[in-house]
N, C-alpha and C positions, 0 to 999 in steps of 0.2 A: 732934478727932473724938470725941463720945463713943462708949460701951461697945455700945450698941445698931446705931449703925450701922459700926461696926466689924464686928461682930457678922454683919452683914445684908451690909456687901462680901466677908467673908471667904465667907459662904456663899455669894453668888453667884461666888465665884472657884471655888468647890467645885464647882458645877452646871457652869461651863465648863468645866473641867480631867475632870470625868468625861463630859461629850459627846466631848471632846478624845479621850480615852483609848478610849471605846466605836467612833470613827471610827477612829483606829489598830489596832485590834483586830480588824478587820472588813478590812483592808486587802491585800492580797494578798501586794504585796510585804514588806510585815512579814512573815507568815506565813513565806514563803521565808526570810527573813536568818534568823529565830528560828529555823527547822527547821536550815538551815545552821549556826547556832552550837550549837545543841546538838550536831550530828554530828560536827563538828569538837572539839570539850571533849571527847567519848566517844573519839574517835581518840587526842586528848590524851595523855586517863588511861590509854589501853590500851597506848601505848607510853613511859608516863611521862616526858612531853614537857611546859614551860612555856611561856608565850606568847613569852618571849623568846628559847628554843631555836626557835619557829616562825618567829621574825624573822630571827633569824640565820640559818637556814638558808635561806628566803627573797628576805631581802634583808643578807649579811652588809657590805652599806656604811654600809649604816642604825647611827646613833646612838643607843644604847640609855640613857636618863638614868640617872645613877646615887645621883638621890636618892630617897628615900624615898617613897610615895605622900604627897600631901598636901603635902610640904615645898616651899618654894620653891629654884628653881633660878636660877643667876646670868642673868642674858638676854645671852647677846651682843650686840655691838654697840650698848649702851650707851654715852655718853659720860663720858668720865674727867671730876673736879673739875680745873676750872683751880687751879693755885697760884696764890698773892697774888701778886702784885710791888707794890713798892714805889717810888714815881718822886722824889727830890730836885732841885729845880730848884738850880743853882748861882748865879741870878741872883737868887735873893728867899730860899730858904731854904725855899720852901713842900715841904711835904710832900704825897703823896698816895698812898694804897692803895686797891688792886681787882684785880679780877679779869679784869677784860676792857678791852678797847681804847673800850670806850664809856663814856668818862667828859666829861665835859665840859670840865674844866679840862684834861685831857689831852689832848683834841681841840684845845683854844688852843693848848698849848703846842705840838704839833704843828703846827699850821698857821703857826703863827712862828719856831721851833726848827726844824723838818723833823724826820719819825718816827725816820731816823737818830740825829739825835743826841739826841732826847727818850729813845727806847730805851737808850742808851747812858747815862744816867743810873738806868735800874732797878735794882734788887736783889731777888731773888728770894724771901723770904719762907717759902714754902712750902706 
């Protein structure tokens, strides 16, 4: 993209984003939440209160993060890396490492060995 029409989207992004802003402005219920969060910061400050004293007081089941603004926080329910295993066939010598049950030569072996005793062949890796 050249310099010019860059130039010419960035401004039109600008004329929407201030339409955008002059309809929220105008809007009532804005009005309300803003009049309320000011009210509420002045209650605040008069009983020198944090938002996270208003939380806890609140709602004290509520999980309060304990990182940083901005920082990343671990996600629950993420899933763990599988460790390697490692499979030694006793019949041929072949070797095979992964991660998971979807390997190909280990779905053979499987369906000829049976998973039992294919399993029984692993070492765990790490």
């Amino acid at each position: 993209m050249s310099l010019i029409n860059e130039y010419r989207a960035t401004e039109e992004a600008i004329k929407e984003l201030q339409a955008r802003l002059k309809n929220l402005s105008q809007d009532d219920k804005l009005q309300t939440e803003l009049e309320f969060e000011g009210k509420l910061r002045t209650l605040m400050g008069e009983y020198q209160k944090s938002l996270r004293d208003i939380i806890a007081l609140l709602d004290p089941e509520a999980k309060v993060s304990k990182t940083p603004r901005g920082g990343a926080a671990k996600v629950p329910g993420t899933k763990r890396a599988r460790k390697v295993k490692q499979y030694k066939n006793p019949h041929n010598g072949e070797v095979i490492e992964t991660k998971g049950g979807n390997h190909k030569t280990l779905k053979e072996w499987k369906a000829k060995w049976g998973g039992d005793v294919v399993e029984g062949w692993a070492t765990l890796l790490g």
